[in-house]
C-alpha positions as CSV (number, residue, x, y, z in Angstrom):
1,X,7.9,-7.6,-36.3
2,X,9.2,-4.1,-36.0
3,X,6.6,-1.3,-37.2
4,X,7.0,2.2,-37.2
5,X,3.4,3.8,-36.3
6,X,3.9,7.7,-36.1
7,X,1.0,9.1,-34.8
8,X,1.7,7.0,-31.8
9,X,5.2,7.5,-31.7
10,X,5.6,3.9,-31.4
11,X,6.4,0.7,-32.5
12,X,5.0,-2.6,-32.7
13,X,6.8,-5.3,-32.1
14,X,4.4,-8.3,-31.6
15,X,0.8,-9.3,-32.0
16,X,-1.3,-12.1,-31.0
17,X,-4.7,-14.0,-32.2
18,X,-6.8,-11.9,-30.0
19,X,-5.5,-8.2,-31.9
20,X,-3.8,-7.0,-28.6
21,X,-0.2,-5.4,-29.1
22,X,3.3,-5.1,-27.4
23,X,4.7,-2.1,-28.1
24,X,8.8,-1.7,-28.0
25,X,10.2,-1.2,-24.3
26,X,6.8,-2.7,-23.2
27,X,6.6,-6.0,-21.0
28,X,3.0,-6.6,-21.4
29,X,0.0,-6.8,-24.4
30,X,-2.7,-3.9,-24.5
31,X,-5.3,-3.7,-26.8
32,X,-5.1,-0.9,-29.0
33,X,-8.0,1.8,-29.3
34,X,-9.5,2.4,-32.1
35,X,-7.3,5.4,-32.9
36,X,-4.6,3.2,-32.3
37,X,-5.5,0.3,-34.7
38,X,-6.2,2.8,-37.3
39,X,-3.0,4.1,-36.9
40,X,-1.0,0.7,-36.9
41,X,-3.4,-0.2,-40.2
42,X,-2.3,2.7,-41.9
43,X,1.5,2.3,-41.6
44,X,1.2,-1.4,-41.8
45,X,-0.6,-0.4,-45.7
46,X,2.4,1.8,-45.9
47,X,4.7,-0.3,-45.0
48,X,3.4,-3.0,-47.4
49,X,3.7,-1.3,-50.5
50,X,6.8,0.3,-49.5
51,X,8.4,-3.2,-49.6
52,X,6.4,-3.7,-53.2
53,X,7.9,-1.1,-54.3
54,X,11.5,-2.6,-53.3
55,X,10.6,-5.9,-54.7
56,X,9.9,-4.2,-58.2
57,X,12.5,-2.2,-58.3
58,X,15.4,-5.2,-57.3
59,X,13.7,-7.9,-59.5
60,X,13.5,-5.5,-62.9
61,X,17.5,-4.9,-62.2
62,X,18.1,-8.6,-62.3
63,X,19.1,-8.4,-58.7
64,X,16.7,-10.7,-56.7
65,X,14.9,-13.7,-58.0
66,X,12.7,-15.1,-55.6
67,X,12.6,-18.9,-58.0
68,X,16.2,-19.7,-58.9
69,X,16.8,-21.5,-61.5
């Protein structure tokens, strides 16, 4: 995983089952505040339908077909 989360100025890079983060450049899991899961939430909705967005756009030009035939 590699997430952008701007009002932290961070980015995820891993999570585990119990909802604590690593961060990039960071050795160890912390759980995130509640600012900070709002945060990650937000640009992971973000993120999400960014990649929608690219999935449209490349499978109306023909370009990626996700069941070949």
């Amino acid at each position: 995983m590699y997430l952008y989360v701007e009002p932290m100025d961070a980015i995820v890079v891993e999570i585990d089952e119990l909802g604590r983060v690593r961060l990039e450049n960071e050795q160890e899991f912390s759980k995130p505040t509640l600012q900070e899961r709002r945060a990650i939430l937000y640009a992971a909705v973000n993120e999400i339908g960014a990649l929608n967005e690219l999935i449209e756009i490349l499978q109306d030009e023909g370009i990626f077909d996700p069941e070949p035939a």
